[in-house]
N, C-alpha and C positions, 0 to 999 in steps of 0.2 A: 074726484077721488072715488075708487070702486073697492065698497069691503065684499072680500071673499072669502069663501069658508072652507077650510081642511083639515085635513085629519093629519097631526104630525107627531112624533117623537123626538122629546129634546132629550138631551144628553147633558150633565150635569157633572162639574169637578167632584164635586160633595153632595153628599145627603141631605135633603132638607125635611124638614119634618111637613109633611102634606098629608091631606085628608082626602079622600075622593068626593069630587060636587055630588050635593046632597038637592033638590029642587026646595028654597024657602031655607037653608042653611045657610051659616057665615062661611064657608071652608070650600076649599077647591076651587076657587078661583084665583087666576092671576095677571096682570100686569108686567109686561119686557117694557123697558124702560131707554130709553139710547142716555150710557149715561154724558155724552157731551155737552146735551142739549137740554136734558130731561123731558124731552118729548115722549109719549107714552108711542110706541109703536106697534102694541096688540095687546089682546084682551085674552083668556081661553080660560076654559076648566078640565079639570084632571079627573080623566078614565083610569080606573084602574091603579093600582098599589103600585110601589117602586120594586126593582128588580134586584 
């Protein structure tokens, strides 16, 4: 298995309430999930506010 790292924008039905990653904070990290399996399939933190 090879982790890679990118820079992406997800797109989102609804609003959720997110904070931007803080270093040494609870907030702005996240977890995709596959939900068949519940296998975690990535990890990331959130740059930046929602649009």
């Amino acid at each position: 298995m090879v982790n890679d790292v990118a820079e992406i924008t997800v797109e989102l039905a609804q609003a959720l309430p997110i904070d931007p990653y803080r270093v040494g904070g609870r907030v702005g990290a996240f977890l995709l999930i596959e939900p068949g399996t519940g296998d975690s399939l990535t990890a990331g933190l959130v740059r930046g506010g929602t649009r």
